[in-house]
LUMPAMAR-648394 format. One record per residue: x, y, z of N, C-alpha, C in turn. Coordinates in steps of 0.1 Angstrom, whole numbers, padded with zeros to 4 digits, always signed. Each point is the difference from the previous one (the first is absolute). Example, Ala and Ser with C-alpha at 12.3 -4.5 7.8 and 13.67 -1.06 7.14 Angstrom:
BEGIN
+0132-0057+0078-0009+0012+0000+0009+0012+0000 -0004+0011-0007+0009+0011+0000-0008+0011+0008 
//
This chain:
BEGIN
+1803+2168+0013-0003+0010-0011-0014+0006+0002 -0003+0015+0003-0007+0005-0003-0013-0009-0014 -0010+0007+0004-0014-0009-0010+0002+0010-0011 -0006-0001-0010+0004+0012-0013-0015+0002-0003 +0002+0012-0014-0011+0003-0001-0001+0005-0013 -0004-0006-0011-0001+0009-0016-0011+0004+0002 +0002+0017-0002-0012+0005-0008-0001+0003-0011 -0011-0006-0013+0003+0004-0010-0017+0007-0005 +0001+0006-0009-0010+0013-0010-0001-0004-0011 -0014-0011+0002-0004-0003-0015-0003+0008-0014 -0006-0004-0005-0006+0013-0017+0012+0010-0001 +0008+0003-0001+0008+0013-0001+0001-0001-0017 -0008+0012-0004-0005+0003-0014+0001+0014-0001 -0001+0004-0009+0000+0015-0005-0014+0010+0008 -0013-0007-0009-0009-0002+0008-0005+0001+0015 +0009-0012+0005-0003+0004+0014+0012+0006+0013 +0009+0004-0006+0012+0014+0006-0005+0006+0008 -0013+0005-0004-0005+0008+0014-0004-0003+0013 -0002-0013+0002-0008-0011+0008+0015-0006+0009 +0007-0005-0011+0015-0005+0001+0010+0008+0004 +0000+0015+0003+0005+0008+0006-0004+0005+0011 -0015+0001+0002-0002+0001+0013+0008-0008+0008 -0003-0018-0003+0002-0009+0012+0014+0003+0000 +0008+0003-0009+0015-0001+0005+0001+0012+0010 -0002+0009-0002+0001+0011+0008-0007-0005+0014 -0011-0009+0001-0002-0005+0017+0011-0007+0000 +0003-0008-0004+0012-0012+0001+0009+0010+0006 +0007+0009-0009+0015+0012+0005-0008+0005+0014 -0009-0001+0008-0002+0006+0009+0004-0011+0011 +0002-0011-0004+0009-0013+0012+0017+0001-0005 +0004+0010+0000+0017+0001-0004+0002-0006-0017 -0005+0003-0005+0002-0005-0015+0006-0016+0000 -0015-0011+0003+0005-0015-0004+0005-0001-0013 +0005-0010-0003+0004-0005-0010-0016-0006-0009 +0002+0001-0011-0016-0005-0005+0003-0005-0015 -0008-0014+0000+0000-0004-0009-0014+0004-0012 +0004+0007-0013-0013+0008-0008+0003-0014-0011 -0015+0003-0001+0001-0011-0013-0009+0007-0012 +0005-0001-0004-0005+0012-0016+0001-0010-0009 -0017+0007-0008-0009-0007-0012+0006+0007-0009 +0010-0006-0014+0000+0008-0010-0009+0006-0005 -0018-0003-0002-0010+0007-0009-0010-0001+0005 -0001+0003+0016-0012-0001+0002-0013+0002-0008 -0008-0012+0004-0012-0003-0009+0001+0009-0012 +0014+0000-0007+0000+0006-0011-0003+0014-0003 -0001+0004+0009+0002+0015+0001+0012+0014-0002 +0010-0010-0006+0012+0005+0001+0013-0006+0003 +0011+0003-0002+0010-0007+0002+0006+0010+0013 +0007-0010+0007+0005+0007+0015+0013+0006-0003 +0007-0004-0009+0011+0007-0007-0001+0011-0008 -0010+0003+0001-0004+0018-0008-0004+0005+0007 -0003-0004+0012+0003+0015+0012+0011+0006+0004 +0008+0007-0005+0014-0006+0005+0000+0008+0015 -0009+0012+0005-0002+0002+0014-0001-0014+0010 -0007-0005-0004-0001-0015+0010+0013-0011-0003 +0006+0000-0010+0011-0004-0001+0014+0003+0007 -0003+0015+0000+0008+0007+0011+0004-0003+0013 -0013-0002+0002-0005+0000+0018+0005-0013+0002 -0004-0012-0009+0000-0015+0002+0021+0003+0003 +0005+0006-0009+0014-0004+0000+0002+0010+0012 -0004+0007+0000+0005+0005+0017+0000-0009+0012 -0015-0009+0001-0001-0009+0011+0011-0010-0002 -0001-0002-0010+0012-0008-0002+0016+0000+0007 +0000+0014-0005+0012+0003+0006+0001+0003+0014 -0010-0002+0005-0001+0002+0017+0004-0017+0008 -0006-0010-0009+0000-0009+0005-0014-0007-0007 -0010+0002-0007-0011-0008+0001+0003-0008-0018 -0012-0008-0001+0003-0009-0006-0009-0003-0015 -0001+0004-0014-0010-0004-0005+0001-0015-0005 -0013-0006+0000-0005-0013-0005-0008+0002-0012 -0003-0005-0010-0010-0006-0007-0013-0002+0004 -0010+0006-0002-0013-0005+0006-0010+0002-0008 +0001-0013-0014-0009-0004-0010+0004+0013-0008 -0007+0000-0013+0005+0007-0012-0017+0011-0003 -0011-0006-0004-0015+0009+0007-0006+0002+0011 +0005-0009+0008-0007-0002+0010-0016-0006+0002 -0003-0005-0016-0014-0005-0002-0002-0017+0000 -0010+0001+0001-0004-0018-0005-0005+0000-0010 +0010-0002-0014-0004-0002-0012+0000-0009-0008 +0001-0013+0008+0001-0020-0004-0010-0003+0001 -0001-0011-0007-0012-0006-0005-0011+0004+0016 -0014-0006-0005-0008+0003+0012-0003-0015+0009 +0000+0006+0013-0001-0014+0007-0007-0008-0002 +0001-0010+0001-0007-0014+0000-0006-0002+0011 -0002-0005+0008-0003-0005+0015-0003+0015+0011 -0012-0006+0009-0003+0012+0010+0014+0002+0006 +0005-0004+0004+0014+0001+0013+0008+0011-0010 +0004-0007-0010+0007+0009-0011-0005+0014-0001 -0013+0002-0001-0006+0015-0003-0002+0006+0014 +0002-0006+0007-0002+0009+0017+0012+0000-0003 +0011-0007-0001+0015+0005+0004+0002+0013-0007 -0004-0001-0015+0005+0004-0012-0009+0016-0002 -0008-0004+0004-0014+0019-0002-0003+0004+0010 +0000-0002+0012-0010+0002+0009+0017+0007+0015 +0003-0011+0004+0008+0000+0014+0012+0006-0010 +0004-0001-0013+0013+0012-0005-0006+0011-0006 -0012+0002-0005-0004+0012-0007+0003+0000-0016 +0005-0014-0004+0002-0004-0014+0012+0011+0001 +0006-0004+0007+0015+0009-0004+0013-0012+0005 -0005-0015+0002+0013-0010-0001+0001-0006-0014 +0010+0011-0003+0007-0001-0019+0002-0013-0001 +0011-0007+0007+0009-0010+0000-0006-0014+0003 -0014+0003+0008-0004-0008+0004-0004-0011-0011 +0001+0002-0012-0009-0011-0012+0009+0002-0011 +0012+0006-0002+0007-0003-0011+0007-0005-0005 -0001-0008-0017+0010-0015-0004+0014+0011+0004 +0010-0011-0001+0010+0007+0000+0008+0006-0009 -0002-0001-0010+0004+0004-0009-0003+0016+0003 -0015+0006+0002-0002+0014+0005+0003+0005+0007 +0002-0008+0012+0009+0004+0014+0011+0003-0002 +0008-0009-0010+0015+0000-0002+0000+0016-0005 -0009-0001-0012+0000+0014-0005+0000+0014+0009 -0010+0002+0007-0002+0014+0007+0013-0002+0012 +0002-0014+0000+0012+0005+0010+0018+0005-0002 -0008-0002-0015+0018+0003-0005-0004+0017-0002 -0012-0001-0007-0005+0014-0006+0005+0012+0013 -0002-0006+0011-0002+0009+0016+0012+0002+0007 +0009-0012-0005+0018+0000+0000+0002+0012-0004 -0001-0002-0015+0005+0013-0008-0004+0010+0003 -0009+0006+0006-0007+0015-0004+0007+0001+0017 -0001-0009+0011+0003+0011+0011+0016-0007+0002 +0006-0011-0001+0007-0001+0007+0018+0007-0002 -0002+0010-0014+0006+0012-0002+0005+0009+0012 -0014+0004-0004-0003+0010+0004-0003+0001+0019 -0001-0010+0002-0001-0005+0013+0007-0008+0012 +0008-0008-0007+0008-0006+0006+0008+0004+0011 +0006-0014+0013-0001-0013-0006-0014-0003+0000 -0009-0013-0009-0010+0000+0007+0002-0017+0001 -0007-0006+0008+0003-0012+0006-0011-0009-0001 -0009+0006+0001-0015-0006+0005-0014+0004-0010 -0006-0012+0003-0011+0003-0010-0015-0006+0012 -0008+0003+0000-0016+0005+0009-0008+0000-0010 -0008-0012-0001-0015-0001-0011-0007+0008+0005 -0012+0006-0005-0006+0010+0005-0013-0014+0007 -0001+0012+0014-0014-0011+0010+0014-0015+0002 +0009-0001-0001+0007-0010+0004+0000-0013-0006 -0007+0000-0013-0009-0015-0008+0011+0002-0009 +0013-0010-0001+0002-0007-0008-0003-0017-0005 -0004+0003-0013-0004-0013-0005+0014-0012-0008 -0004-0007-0003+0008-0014-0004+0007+0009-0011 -0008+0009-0010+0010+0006-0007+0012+0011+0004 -0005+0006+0009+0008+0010+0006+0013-0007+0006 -0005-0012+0008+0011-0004+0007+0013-0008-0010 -0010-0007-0009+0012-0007-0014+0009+0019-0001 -0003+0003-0008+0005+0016-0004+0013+0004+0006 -0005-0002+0015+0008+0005+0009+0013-0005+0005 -0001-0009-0005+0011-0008-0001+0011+0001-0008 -0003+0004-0011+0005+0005-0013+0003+0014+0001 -0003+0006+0009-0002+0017-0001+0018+0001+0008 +0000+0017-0006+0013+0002+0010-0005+0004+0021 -0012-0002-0003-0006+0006+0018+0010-0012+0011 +0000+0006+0007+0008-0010+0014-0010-0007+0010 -0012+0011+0003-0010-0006+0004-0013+0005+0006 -0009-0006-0001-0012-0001-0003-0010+0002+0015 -0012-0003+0001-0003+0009+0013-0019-0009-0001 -0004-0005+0008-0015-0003+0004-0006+0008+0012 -0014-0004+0004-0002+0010+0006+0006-0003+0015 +0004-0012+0005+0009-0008+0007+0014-0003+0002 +0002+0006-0010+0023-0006-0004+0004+0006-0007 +0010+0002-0004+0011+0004-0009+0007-0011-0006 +0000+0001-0010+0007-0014-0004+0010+0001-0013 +0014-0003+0005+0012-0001-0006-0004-0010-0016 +0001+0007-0009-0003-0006-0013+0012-0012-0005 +0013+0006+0006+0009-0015+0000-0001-0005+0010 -0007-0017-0009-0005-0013+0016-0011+0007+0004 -0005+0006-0002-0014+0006+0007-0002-0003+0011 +0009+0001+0012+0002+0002+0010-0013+0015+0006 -0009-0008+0008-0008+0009+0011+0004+0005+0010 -0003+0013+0001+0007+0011+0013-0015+0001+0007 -0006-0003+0007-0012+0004+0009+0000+0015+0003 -0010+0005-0007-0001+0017+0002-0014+0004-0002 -0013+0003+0010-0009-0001-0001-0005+0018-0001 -0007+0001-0015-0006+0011+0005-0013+0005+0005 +0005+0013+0003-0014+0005+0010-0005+0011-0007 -0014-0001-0006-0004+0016-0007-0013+0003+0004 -0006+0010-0009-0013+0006+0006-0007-0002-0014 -0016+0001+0006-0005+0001-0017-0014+0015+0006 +0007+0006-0012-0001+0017+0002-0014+0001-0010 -0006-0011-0007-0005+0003-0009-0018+0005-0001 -0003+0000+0014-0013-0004+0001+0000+0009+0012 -0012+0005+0010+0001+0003+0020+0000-0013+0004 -0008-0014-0005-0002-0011+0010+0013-0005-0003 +0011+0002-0007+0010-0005-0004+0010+0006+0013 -0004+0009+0002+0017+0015+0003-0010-0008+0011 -0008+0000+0007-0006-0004+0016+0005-0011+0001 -0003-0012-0011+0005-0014+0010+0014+0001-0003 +0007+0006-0009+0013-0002+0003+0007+0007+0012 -0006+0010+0005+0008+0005+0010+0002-0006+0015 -0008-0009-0002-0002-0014+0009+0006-0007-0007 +0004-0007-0006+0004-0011-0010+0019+0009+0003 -0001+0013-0003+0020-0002+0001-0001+0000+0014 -0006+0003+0009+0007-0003+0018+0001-0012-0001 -0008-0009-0001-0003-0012-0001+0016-0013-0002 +0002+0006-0018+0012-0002-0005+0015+0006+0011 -0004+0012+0002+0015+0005+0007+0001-0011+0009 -0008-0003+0011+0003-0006+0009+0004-0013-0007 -0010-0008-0007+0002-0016-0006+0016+0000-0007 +0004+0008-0002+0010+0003-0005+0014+0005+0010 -0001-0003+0008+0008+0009+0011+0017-0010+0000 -0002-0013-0005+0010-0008+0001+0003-0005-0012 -0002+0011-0011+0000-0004-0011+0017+0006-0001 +0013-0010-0006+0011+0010-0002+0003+0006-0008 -0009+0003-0014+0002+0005-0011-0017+0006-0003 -0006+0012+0000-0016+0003-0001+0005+0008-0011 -0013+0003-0011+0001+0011-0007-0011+0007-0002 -0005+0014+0001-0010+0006+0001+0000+0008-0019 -0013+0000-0002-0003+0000-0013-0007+0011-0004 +0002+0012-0003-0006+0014-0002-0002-0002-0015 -0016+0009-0001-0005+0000-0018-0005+0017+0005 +0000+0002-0013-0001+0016-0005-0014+0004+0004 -0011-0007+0003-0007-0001+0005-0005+0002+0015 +0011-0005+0008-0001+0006+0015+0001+0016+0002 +0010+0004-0011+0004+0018+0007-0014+0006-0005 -0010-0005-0007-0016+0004-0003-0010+0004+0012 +0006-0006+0012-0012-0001+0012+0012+0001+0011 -0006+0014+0007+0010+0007+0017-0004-0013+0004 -0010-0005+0006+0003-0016+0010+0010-0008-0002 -0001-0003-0014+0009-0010-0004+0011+0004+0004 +0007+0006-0007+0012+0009+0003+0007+0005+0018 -0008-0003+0006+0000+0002+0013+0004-0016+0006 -0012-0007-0005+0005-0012+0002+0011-0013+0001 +0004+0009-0009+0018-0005-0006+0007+0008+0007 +0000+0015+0004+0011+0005+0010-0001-0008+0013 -0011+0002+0003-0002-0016+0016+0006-0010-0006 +0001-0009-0008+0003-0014-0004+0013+0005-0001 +0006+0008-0008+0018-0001-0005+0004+0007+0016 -0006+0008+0011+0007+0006+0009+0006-0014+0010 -0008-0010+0002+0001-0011+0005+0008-0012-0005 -0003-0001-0013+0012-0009-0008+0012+0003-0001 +0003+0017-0002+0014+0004-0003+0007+0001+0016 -0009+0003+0006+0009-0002+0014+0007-0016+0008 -0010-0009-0008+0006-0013+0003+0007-0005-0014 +0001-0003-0010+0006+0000-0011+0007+0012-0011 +0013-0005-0006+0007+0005-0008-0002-0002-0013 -0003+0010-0006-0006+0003-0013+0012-0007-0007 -0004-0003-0014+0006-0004-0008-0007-0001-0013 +0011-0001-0010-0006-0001-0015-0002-0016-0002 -0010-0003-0008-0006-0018-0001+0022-0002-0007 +0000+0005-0009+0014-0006-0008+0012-0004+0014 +0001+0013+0010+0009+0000+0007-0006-0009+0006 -0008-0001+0007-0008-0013+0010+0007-0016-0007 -0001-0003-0012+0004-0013-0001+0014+0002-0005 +0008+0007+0005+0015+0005-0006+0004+0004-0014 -0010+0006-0005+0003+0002-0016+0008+0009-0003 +0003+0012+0013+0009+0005+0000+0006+0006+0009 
//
């Protein structure tokens, strides 16, 4: 069997459409992959994604091509209690940008925004299968929650993981961090790096933020990385990858 290949497009918000349309439009320039979008109902509260209905549009078009939406946190903020311990606040402020939501919530709150995030896209969206903490930090509450939730399955920055039996799929992703120049420099070393370290991986997933289509390098950088991946691996959506459908 051919090695596979999810690509999925974090933050997909109202908000950030513009950013989130560029990359797809590079993406349609490798024969239209299949792509996994994972859409914030309210980014940082700025709106609900279901009152765009232009981006609602588009989302159900991809859809109908083949691609896939997921769940990916409900703000996209870190709004739980405040860390305790150093390790916690590098994880929690620093290395996510205080944007891992999921990372600190009882579950009771978890349970909440994840039903809340059910209902507003999976209407209007559907099927949707999968759920994506934002920065990949789910915490003890998230994962209780998830259990309970109608999602099928869940995603680290390492696996995919089937919510019935929590069964681990080994799926490592590869991204860039666009946020900074000393950032966009060591990463462009840092994904050769990965492509190769990853060369025997049978399931990779490459991880686009609205943020890359900000900087031509960046953006360049990923047409090199996906020209080389898509020629040895077959795209796929994370759902269709573990047979969800």
């Amino acid at each position: 069997m051919k090695q596979r290949l999810c690509i999925e497009l974090h933050d997909i918000a109202a908000a950030t459409w513009p950013q989130c349309a560029a990359l797809l439009a590079m993406l349609d320039e490798f024969g239209r992959p299949p792509v996994t979008l994972l859409a914030v109902p309210n980014y940082h509260s700025l709106g609900p994604l279901t009152a765009t209905p232009a981006v609602v549009r588009s989302l159900q078009q991809r859809i109908a091509r083949g691609d896939e939406v997921a769940l990916h946190g409900y703000f996209h903020r870190d709004d739980a209690a405040r860390p305790r311990t150093p390790a916690d606040w590098l994880r929690r402020r620093v290395l996510t940008a205080g944007e891992g939501e999921f990372a600190a919530l009882p579950p009771s709150e978890a349970a909440r925004r994840l039903s809340a995030g059910w209902k507003e896209l999976h209407v209007a969206l559907a099927p949707m299968h999968g759920f994506v903490a934002p920065a990949w930090l789910n915490g003890a509450g998230a994962w209780s929650a998830l259990r309970d939730s109608p999602f099928r399955y869940a995603a680290t920055r390492d696996a995919l993981i089937l919510i019935e039996g929590m069964r681990r799929v080994a799926a490592p992703a590869i991204s860039l961090s666009a946020r900074s120049r000393w950032r966009r420099a060591a990463s462009r070393i840092w994904l050769r790096a990965l492509c190769k370290s990853t060369a025997a991986v049978p399931l990779l997933r490459v991880a686009l933020h609205p943020v890359d289509a900000e900087h031509a390098d960046v953006m360049d950088d990923w047409r090199r990385a996906l020209r080389v991946l898509l020629d040895r691996r077959e795209p796929t959506t994370k759902a269709s990858a573990l047979g969800l459908t």
